[in-house]
N, C-alpha and C positions, 0 to 999 in steps of 0.2 A: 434552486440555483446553487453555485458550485462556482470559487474562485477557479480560474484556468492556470493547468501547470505549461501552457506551452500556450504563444500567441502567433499567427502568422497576419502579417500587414505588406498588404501589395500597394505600392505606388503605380498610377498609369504614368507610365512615362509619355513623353511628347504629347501630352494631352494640348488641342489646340487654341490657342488664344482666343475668349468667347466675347459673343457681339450681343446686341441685344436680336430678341428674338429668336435666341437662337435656343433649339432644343436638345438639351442638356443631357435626358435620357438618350438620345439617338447619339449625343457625339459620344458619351459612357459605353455604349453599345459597341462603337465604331472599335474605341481605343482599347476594350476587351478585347476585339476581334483579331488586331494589330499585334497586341502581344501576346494571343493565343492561351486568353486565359475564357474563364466560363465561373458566373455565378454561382455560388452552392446553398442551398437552403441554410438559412441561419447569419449568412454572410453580412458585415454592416456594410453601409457605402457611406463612408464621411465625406462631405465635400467643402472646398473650401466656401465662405460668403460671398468671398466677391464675385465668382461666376457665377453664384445664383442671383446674387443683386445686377450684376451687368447681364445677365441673360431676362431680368426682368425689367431693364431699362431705370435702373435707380441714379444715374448716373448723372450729375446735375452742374451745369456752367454758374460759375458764381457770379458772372458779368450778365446772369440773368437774376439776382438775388438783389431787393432791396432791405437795408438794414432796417430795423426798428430802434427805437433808441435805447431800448432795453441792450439790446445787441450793442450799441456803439459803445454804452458803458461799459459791459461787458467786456471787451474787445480792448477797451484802455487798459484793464488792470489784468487781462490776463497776457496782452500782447499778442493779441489774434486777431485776423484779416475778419475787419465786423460783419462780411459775407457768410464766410464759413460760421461763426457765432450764431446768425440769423439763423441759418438752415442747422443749428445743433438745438437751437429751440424750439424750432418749429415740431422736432423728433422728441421732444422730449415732454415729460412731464413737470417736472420741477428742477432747477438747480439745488444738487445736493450742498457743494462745496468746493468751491474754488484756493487756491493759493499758489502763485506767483503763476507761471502758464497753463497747470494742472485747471480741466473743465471737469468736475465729477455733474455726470444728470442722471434723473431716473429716465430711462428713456420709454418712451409711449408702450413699450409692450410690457414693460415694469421692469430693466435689467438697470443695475447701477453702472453706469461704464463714462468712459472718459470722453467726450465730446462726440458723444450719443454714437457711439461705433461707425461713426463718418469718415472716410479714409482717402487720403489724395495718393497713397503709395501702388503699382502692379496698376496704373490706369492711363491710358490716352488722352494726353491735355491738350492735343495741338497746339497753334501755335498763338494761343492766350496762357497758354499754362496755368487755368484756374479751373480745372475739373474738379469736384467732389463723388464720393461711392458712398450712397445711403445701405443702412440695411435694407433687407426683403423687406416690402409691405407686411407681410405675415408667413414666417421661417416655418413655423407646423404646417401652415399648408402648401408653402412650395414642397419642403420634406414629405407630404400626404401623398402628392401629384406625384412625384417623381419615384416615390415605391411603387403606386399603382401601376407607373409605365414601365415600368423594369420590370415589376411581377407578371405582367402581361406578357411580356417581350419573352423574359427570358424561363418561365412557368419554376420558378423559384421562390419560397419562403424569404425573403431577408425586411431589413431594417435601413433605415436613410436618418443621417444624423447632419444638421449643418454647424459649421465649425468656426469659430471665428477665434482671433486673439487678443486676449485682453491682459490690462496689467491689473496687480493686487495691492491693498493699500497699504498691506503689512510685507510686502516683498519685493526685491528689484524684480523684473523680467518680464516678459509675457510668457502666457502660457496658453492652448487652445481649451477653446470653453463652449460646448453646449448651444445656441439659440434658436437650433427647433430642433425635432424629431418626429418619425413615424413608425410606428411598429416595435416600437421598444418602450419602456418602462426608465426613465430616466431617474432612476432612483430605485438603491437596491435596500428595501428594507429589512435590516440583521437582527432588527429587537426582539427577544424573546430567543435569537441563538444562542450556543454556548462557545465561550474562549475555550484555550487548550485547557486551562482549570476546569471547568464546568462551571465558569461563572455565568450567570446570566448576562446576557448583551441586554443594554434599558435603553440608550441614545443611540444607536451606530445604525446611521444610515448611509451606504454607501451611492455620492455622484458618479455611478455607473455612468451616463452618455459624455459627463466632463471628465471621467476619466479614457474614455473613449478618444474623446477629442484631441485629450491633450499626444496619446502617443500616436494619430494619426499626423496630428503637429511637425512630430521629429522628422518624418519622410515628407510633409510637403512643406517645411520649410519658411522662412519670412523673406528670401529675396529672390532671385531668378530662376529659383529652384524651377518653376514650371511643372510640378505634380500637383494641382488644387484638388484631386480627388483618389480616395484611399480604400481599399478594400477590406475591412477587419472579419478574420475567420479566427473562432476557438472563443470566441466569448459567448457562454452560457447565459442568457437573458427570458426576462420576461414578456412575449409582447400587449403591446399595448398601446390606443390612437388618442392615448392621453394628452400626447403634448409636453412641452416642458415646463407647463404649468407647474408641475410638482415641486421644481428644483426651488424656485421663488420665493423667498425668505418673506412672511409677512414683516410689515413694517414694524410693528410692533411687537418681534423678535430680533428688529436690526438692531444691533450694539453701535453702529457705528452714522446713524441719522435718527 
């Protein structure tokens, strides 16, 4: 593998507002066909979460949500609707840390993120205006499915990354982050290369699919933008139906629980 001196990133434009049920590879299909574009061997497909969470029906009315008192307390000291609380516990593993609205959990698939990556933004509330967006049940395999339909479709090699955004504890902003993939290697390990010295590399593992993510981020945007899905050509990758198992810090390397 080989850093890229040249990256090309295609946004679909007018890609259309997705429903549940609705399949994902065929509108990807559609909206390549629209702006006369064509997979190429190696090609990544990022896509945003929330159409694969609203294409899998994650989509949840909180006026269907009964608290727990775990949640009510919860919900006093952080200043949260003790609905939305319930359903971030329900997703999660453990409460890492909370402090004044800030929900840090581990969430059920192991990521640490801020009120288990549950999202009421880019969603239809009607007219209760209490909708929630869960993550995918399981991001490696919806990214699994949706290579295999594309490779079929379109008799192309590529990779499917799903993208979400989160913030960091050491930094204002969000940035796109990695929580499944297919066919890539989400982790490029450099140990054992050499710097421009000839020094040996001993720790540098580079977050290949989160660095992926994040510049698939710039063109789709965090508001009306309306591109949830990104084309990445010219990155040199490993494959591999790993999973993003790798990237997962064990606990007992976190510095910061």
């Amino acid at each position: 593998m080989t850093s890229p001196s040249e990256l090309n990133l295609i946004a679909l434009r007018d890609f259309p507002l997705v429903k549940p049920q609705d399949d994902l590879a065929a509108l990807i299909t559609d909206s390549l066909a629209q702006s006369n574009l064509a997979l190429a061997d190696g090609d990544i497909v990022v896509l945003a979460q929330k159409i694969v969470s609203k294409a899998e029906g994650r989509q949840v009315k909180l006026s269907s949500v009964t608290p727990s008192a775990k949640a009510e307390d919860l919900a006093k000291s952080t200043d949260k609707d003790p609905r939305l609380v319930e359903l971030i516990l329900q997703e999660s593993n453990e409460v890492v840390r909370t402090k004044g609205p800030v929900l840090i959990v581990e969430h059920r698939l192991g990521f640490v993120m801020a009120n288990a990556g549950i999202d009421q933004s880019n969603i239809t509330h009607g007219d209760e205006n209490d909708s929630a967006l869960l993550l995918p049940l399981d991001p490696d395999g919806s990214a699994k499915a949706l290579r295999q339909s594309l490779e079929a479709t379109h008799g192309k090699k590529i990779a499917v990354v799903i993208n979400d955004s989160v913030g960091r504890a050491w930094r204002m902003g969000t940035v796109g982050l990695a929580i499944g993939t297919a066919g890539i290697d989400p982790l490029w390990d450099r140990r054992g290369d050499k710097d421009l010295f000839d020094r040996t590399l001993e720790i540098t593992e580079v977050g290949l699919a989160d660095e992926i993510s994040a510049a698939a981020s710039l063109l789709m945007g965090q508001g009306d933008e309306g591109t949830p899905v990104v084309i990445v050509r010219g990155v040199d990758y490993r494959s591999s139906d790993g999973g993003i198992a790798p990237v997962l810090r064990d606990k007992e390397f976190d510095l910061f629980r």
